[in-house]
C-alpha positions, 0 to 999 in steps of 0.5 A, a space after each residue: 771729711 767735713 760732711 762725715 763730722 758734721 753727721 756724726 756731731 749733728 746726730 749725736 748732739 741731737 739725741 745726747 740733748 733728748 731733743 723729740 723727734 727727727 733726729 735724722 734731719 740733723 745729720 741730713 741737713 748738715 750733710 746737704 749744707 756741707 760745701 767745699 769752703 765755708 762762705 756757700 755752707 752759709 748761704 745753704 745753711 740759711 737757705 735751708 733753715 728758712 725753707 723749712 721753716 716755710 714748708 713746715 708751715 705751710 705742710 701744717 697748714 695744709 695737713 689741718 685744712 684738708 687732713 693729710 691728703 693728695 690734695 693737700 700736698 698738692 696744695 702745700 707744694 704750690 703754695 709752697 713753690 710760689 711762696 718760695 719764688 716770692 720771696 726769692 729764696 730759689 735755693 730752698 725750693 727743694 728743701 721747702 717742698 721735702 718739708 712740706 711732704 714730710 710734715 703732711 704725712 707724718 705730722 699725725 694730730 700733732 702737727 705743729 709740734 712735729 713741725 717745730 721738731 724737725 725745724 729744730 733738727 734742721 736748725 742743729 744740722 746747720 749749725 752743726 755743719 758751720 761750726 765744722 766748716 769753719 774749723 775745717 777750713 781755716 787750716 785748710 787754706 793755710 795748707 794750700 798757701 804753704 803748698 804754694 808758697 813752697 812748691 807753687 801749686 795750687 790745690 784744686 778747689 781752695 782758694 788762696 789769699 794774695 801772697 805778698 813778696 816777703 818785705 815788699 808791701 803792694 804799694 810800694 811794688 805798684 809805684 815802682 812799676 
């Protein structure tokens, strides 16, 4: 459900706003930042962003040097992995060396403002998809403590807080013990 909201809003808000350009790559990213609970959608989404950000430099760059060419995506794609391998972000390997093809063979004579667009449209997808997170997932942990507390099961995949007995703080309870 978070996945189809965050599309759905992520495109919308990007074409209601006449933003230029890719307005796929906002429901796309949000749907590849989309996780189960909201901390990892966190580390995706700026996982993401920032390796677009690096492939869409590098795929300009690039593109200007050698026009868009094999060479210059093969040259993009391993600037662009030892780039991502320097500065640690792993995670964005992929989504850096999308970018980099997207930008090379689509980024036409205006390479930079096809760049800066589909950064933008990533940039929504993101935030889109955190903003859905958050509200999505707050009441769903309240479900699955209340189905806890009530029947004492525990919903696959949601994680829960430590449910203290009702009148007896933890302290107390441990110097008992």
């Amino acid at each position: 459900m978070k996945a189809s909201i965050s599309a759905v809003l992520a495109y919308s808000i990007y074409i209601s706003l006449g933003l230029p350009g890719a307005a796929w790559a906002a429901p796309v990213s949000a749907v590849l930042v989309t996780q189960p609970t909201f901390q990892p959608s966190i580390q995706a989404s700026l996982s993401r962003f920032w390796a677009n950000i690096l492939g869409a430099l590098i795929g300009s760059i690039s593109v200007l040097l050698l026009g868009p060419t094999p060479w210059a995506l093969g040259l993009g794609l391993v600037v662009a992995g030892f780039l991502c391998q320097a500065i640690r972000l792993d995670e964005g390997l992929r989504p850096a060396y999308v970018s980099v093809v997207i930008v090379i063979f689509t980024g036409g004579e205006k390479v930079w403002v096809g760049s800066f667009d589909r950064v933008l449209a990533v940039l929504v997808g993101c935030v889109v998809a955190l903003i859905v997170g958050a509200f999505c997932d707050l009441p769903l942990h309240r479900l699955a403590e209340w189905v806890h507390r009530r029947w004492k099961i525990r919903i696959p995949g949601l994680p829960l807080r430590k449910i203290e007995p009702a009148g007896e703080p933890s302290g107390l309870k441990n110097a008992q013990e």
